[in-house]
N, C-alpha and C positions, 0 to 999 in steps of 0.2 A: 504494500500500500504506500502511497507518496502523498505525502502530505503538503499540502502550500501554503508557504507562510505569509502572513500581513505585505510584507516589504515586497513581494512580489503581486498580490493581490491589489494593491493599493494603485500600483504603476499600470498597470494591466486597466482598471476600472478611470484612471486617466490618461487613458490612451499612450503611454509613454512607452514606446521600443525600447528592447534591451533582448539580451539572449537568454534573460531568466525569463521573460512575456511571450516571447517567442516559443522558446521550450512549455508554457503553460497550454497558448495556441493549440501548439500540436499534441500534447496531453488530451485536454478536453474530448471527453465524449469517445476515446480511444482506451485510457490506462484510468483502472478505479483511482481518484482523487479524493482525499478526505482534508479536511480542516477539522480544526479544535475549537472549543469553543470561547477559549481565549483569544485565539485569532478572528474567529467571528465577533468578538466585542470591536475587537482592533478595526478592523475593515468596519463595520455597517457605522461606528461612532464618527467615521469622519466624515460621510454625505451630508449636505447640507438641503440639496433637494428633496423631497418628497415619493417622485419617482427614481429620482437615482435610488436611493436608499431600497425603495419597495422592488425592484428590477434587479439591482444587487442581492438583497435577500432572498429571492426568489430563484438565481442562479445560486447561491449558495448554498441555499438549502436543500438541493438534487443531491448533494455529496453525504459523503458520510462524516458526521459529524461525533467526534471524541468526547467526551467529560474528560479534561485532562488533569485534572490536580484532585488529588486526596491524602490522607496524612502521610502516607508510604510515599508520594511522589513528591512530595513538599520535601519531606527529612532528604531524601535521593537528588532533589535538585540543591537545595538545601549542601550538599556533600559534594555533590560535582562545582558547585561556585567557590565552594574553600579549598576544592585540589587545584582551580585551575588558578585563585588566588595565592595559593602556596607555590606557584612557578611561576610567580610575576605578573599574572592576565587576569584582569580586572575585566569582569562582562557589568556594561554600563545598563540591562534590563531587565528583573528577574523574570518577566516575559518571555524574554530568549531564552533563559536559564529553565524554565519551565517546559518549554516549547522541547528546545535540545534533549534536556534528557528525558520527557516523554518517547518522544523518535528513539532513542539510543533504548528503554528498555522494553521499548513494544518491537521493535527492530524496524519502525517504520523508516521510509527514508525522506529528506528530507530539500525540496526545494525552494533554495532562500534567494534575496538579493543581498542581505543584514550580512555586515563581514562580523558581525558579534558569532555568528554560528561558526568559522572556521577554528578558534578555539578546539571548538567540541568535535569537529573535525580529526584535527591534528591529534589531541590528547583522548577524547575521549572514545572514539570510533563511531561519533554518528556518521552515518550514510548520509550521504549528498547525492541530486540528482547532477550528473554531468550536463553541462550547458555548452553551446557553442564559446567559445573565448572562454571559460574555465577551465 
């Protein structure tokens, strides 16, 4: 399962080209896509219109949607932000922190534009979707 995060979601719903929008493109409606529903707060909280919002919720609620935090996930993100602070990297969201190591203990993988996730990456073993230029 691949999951898409805000930072790609966000570009994507203002039309902004990138190889992580492009890689969602061609995802859609091909490979299961799920969101969390920390990310779904993240995306619907920033429409300003009425129909964007109701037209956005509407395409995002076709996915499969996560409950991503409970007290096991909290103590586990929680643990993955002080190993990767105890090697100097500071993650500036506990959102990403939350996001990250949901994916790393469901084994989902994970398609981001946020360089807060290479971190988890490098140290922790989340899966990343490969992107054109990545």
């Amino acid at each position: 399962m691949i999951l898409v995060d805000s930072s790609v979601w966000i570009d994507y719903f203002n039309g902004n080209i990138s190889a992580e929008t492009d890689t969602l493109d061609r995802l859609l409606g091909v490979e299961p896509l799920a969101i969390g529903d920390l990310i779904l707060t993240e995306v619907l909280q920033g429409f300003r219109a009425d129909n964007d919002y109701q037209t956005a919720k509407g395409l995002l609620m076709t996915l499969t949607v996560f409950d991503m935090l409970g007290s096991e996930l909290a103590i586990k993100a929680a643990d993955n932000f002080r190993l990767l602070r105890k090697q100097g990297i500071t993650i500036r969201k506990t959102a990403d922190v939350i996001i990250a190591t949901y994916c790393i203990e469901h084994r989902h993988t994970l398609l981001f534009a946020d360089k807060d996730f290479l971190p988890f990456v490098a140290h922790l073993g989340l899966k990343a979707v490969t992107v054109n230029g990545h």
